[in-house]
Wavefront OBJ file of the C-alpha trace (Angstrom):
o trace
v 154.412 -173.513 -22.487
v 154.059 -170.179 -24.661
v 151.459 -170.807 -28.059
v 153.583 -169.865 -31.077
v 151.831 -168.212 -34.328
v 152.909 -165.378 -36.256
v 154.671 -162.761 -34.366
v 156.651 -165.565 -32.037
v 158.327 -165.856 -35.513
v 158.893 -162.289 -36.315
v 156.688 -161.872 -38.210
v 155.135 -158.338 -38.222
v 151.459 -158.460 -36.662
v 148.321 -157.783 -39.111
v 146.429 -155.556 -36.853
v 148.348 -151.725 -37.110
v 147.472 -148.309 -37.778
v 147.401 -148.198 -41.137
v 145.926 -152.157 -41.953
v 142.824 -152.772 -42.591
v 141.567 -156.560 -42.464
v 138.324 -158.714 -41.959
v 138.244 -162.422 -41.402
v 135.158 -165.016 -39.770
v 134.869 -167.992 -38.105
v 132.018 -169.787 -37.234
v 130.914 -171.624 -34.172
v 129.679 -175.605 -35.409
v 127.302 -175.544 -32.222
v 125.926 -172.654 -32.075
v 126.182 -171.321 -35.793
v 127.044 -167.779 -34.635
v 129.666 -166.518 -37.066
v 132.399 -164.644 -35.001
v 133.928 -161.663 -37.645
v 136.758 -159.376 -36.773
v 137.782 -156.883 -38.621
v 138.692 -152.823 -38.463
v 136.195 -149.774 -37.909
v 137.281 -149.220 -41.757
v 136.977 -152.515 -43.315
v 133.748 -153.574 -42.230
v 131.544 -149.808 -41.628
v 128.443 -151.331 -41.733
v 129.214 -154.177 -38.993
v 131.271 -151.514 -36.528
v 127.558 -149.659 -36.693
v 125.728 -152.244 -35.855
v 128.132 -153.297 -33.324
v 128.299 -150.169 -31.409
v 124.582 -149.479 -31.309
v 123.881 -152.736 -29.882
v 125.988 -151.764 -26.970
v 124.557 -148.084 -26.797
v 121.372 -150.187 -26.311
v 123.050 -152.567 -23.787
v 124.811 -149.956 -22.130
v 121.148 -148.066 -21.814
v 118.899 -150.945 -20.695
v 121.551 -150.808 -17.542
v 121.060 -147.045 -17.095
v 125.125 -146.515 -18.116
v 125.354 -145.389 -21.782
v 127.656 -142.537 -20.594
v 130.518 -145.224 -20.391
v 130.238 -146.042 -23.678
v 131.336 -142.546 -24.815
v 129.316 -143.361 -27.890
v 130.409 -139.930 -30.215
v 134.125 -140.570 -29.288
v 134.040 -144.488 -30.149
v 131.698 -144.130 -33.304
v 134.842 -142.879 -35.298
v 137.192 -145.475 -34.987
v 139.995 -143.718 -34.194
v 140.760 -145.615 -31.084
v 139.847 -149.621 -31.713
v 142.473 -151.341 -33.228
v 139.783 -153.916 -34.339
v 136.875 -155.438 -32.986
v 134.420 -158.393 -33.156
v 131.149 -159.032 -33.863
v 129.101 -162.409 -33.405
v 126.211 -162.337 -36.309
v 123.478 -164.575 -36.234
v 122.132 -166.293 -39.571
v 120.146 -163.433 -40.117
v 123.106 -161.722 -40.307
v 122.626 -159.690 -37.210
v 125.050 -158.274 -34.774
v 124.265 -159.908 -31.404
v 127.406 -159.217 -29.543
v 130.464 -157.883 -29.926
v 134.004 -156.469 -28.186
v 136.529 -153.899 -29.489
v 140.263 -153.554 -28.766
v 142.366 -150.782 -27.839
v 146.424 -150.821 -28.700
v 149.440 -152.037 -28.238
v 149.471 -149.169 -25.675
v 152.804 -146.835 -25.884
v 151.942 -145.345 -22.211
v 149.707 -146.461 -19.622
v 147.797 -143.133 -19.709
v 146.322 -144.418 -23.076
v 144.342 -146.743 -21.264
v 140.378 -146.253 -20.113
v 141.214 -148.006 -16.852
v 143.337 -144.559 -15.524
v 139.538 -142.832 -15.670
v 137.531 -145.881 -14.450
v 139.506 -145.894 -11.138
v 140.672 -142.123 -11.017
v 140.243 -140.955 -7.624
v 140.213 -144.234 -6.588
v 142.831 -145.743 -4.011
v 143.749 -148.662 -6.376
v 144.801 -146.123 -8.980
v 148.700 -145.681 -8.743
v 148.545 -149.909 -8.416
v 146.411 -149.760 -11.838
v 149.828 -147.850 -13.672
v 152.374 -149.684 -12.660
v 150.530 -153.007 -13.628
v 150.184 -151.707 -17.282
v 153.777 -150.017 -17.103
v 155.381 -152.732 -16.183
v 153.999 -154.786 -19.255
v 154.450 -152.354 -21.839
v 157.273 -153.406 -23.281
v 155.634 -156.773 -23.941
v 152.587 -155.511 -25.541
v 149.292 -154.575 -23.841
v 146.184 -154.353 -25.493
v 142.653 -153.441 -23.961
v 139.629 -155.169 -24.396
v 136.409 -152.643 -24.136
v 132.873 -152.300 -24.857
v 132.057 -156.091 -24.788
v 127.977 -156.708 -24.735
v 125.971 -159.782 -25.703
v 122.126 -159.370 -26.633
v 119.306 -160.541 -24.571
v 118.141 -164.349 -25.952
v 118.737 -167.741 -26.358
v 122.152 -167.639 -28.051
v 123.135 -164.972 -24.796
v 125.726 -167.324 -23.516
v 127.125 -168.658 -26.809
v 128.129 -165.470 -27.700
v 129.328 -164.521 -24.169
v 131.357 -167.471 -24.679
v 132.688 -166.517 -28.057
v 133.826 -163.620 -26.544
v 135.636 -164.730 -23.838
v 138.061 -166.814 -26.102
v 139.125 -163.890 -28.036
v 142.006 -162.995 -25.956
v 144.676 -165.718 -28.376
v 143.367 -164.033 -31.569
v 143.623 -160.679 -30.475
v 147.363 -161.338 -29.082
v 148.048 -162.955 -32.484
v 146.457 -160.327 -34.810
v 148.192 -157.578 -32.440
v 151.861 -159.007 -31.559
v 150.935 -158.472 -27.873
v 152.076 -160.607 -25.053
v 149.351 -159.053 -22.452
v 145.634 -158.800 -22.881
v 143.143 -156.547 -19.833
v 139.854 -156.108 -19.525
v 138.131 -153.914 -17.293
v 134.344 -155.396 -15.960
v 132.532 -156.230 -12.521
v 133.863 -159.138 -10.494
v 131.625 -161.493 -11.243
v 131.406 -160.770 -15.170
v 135.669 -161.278 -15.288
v 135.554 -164.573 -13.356
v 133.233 -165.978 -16.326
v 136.471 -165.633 -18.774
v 138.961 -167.377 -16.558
v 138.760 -170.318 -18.571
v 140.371 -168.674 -21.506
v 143.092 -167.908 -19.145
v 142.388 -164.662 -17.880
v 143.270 -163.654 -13.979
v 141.807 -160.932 -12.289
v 144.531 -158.891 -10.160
v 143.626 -159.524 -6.934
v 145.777 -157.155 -5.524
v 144.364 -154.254 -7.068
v 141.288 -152.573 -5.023
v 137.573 -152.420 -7.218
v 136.811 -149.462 -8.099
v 132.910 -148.498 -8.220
v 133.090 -147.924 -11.709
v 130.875 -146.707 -13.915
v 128.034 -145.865 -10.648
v 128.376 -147.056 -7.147
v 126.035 -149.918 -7.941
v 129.375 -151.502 -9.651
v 132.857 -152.803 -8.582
v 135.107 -152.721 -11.648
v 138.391 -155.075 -11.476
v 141.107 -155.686 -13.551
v 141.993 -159.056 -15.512
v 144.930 -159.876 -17.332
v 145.728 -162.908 -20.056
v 149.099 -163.611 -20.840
v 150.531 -165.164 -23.638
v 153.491 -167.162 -21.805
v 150.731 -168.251 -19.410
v 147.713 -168.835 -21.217
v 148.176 -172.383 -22.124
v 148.374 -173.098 -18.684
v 145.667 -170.852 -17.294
v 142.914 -171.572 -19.773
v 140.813 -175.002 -19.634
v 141.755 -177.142 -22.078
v 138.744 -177.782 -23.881
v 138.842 -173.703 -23.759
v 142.202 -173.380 -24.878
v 141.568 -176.287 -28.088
v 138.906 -173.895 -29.174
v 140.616 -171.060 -29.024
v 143.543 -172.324 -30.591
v 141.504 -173.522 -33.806
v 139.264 -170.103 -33.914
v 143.328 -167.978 -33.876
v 144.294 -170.098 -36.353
v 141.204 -169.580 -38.719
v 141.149 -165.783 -38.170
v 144.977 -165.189 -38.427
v 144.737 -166.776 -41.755
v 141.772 -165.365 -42.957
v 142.841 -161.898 -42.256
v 146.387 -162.515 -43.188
v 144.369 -163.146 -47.129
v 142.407 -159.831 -46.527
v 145.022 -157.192 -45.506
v 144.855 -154.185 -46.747
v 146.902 -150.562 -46.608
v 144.105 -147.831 -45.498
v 143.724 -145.464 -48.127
v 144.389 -142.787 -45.579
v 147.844 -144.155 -45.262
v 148.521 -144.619 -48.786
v 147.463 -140.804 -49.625
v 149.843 -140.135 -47.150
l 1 2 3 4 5 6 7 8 9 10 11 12 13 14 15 16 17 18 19 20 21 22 23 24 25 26 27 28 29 30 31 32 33 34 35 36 37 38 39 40 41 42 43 44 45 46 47 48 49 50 51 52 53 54 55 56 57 58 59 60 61 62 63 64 65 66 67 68 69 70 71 72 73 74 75 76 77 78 79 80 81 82 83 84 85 86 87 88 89 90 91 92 93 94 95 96 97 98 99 100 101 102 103 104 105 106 107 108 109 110 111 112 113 114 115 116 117 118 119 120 121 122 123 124 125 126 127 128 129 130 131 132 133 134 135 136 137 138 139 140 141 142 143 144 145 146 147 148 149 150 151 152 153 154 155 156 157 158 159 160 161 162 163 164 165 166 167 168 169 170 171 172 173 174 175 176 177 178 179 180 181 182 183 184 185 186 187 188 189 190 191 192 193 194 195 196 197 198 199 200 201 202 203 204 205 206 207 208 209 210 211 212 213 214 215 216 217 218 219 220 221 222 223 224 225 226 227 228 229 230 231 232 233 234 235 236 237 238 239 240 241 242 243 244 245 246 247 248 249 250 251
């Protein structure tokens, strides 16, 4: 069973280069509102976003991986979420990277360089290329009671991001144990492929993979119904809210 939304109709994907887009949805149990948007189209949120995980990334003693001054600009997130709370503060978040042209764009080639899982690492993403692979980075949830609502919200974003992107193949880089908490939204880890100890040897980073032809098998149901509903809410919101950058249109 493959979901069909926008691009399974040829329909050209909202999330590009030169789009800019926001759209929300909000979780009935929790109340966390889920927003996803572009580094351009929401400044203040991206911000907020990113120096929640500088502080994440810190309180674990590995704010090096975040490559904070690189990040901060934009340049390389295709779009990203942020779960606010009804103060309106970010308490969570994850970015995304592509559709990838070549393998070497990927963060994963440095996370296991020198590592003997490495050359395994390229041909996984080269061999889904011409599919559409898009990678999931710098996801962090704040300390606190609504900790594993928003971890949750996070895991389902896979479907959305495939949607807003046209990609058939989702990855995300993490420890072990962190990856096996999103295989109910259909993710796999590739067993095949050796950790690496990634960012410190106190870590053993793997590789996970959600595909779109799969997913509907993969994920748990109840999983899957939600994320279904959440893509369908976000696709249309942002489909209302598109905009050309005005980068692009100076161009």
């Amino acid at each position: 069973m493959t979901i069909a939304f926008a691009h399974d109709r040829n329909i050209a994907p909202i999330a590009t280069a030169s789009r800019d887009f926001t759209a929300q949805v909000i979780d009935e149990r929790s109340g966390i509102t889920l927003t996803v948007g572009t580094p351009r189209s929401v400044p203040d949120v991206w911000v907020d976003y990113l120096n929640g995980a500088r502080r994440s990334y810190a309180k674990h003693g590995v704010e090096m991986a975040l490559e904070y001054d690189d990040v901060v600009r934009g340049e390389c997130t295709t779009l990203f979420y942020a779960a606010l709370d009804h103060t309106g503060s970010v308490i969570g978040g994850v970015r995304a990277k592509g559709p990838y042209f070549n393998a070497h764009d990927s963060h994963a080639l440095l996370e296991w360089a020198g590592q003997p899982g490495l050359g395994m690492v390229i041909d996984a993403i080269d061999s889904r290329l011409d599919d559409g692979v898009v990678e999931m980075k710098t996801a962090w949830a704040a300390d606190g009671p609504a900790a594993a609502a928003v971890a949750g919200m996070l895991a389902r974003v896979a479907l959305p991001t495939m949607t807003l992107t046209g990609a058939r193949y989702i990855m995300a880089t993490a420890a072990d144990h962190v990856l096996r908490r999103w295989e109910s939204s259909g993710g796999r880890v590739a067993e095949h492929i050796p950790a690496s100890p990634y960012p410190d040897a106190r870590y053993q980073t793997s590789l996970m993979w959600w595909d779109r032809h799969r997913i509907a098998i993969d994920a748990d149901p109840k999983v899957l119904a939600h994320m279904v509903q959440d893509t369908r809410i976000l696709a249309a919101g942002a489909a209302q809210t598109t905009w050309w950058s005005t980068s692009d249109i100076a161009a």
